[in-house]
C-alpha positions as a Python dict, from the first residue, in 0.01 Angstrom:
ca = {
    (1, 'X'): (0, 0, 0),
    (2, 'X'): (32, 43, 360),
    (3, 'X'): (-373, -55, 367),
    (4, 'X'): (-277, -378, 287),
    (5, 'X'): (13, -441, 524),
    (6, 'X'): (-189, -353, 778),
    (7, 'X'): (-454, -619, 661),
    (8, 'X'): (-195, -868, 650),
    (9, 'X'): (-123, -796, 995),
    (10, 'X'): (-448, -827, 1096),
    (11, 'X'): (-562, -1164, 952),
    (12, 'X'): (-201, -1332, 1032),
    (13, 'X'): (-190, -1190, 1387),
    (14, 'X'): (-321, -1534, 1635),
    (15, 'X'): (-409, -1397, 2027),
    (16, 'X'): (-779, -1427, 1950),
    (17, 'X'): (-695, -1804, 1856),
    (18, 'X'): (-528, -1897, 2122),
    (19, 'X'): (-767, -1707, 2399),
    (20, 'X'): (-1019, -1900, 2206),
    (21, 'X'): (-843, -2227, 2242),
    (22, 'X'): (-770, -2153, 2609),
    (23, 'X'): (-1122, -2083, 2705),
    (24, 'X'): (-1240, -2386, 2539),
    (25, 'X'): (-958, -2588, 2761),
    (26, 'X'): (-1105, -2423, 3067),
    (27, 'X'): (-1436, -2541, 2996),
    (28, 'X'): (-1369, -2860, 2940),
    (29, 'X'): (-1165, -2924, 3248),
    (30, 'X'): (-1409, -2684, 3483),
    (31, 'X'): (-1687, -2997, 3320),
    (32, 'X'): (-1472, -3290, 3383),
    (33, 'X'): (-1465, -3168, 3752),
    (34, 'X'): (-1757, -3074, 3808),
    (35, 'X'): (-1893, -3482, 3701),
    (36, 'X'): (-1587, -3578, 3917),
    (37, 'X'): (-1700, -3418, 4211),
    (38, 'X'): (-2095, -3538, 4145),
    (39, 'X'): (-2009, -3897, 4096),
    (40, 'X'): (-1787, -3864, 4410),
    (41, 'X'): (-2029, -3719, 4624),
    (42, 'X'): (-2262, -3899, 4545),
    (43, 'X'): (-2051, -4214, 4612),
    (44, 'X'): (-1970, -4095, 4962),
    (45, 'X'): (-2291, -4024, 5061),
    (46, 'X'): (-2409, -4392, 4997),
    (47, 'X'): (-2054, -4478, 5172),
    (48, 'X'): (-2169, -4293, 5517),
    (49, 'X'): (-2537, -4448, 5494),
    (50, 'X'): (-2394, -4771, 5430),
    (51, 'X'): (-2176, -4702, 5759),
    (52, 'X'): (-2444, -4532, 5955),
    (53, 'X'): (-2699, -4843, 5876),
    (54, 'X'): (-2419, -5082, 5991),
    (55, 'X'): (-2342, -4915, 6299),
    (56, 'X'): (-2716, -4880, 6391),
    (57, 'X'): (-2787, -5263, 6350),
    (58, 'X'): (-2487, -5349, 6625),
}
């Protein structure tokens, strides 16, 4: 009998969820930034040519 408590324990006990869920979380947002950070450099680096170009023409 005490097999099967300990079974129960097992299959209701949740860390492995959660560390689960948290890792996918991390992903996710460790993604999102790393586009953010792309789409921004690459914006600023047509920003300072833009500049540069403008400054060389006056």
């Amino acid at each position: 009998m005490k097999h099967f408590v300990n079974v129960k324990k097992f299959f209701s006990n949740e860390d492995g969820a959660v560390t689960v869920d948290w890792v996918v979380l991390t992903a996710a947002i460790v993604g999102l930034a790393i586009v953010a950070f792309n789409t921004i450099g690459d914006a600023t680096s047509d920003m300072a040519s833009d500049i540069a170009s403008d400054i060389a023409l006056q």
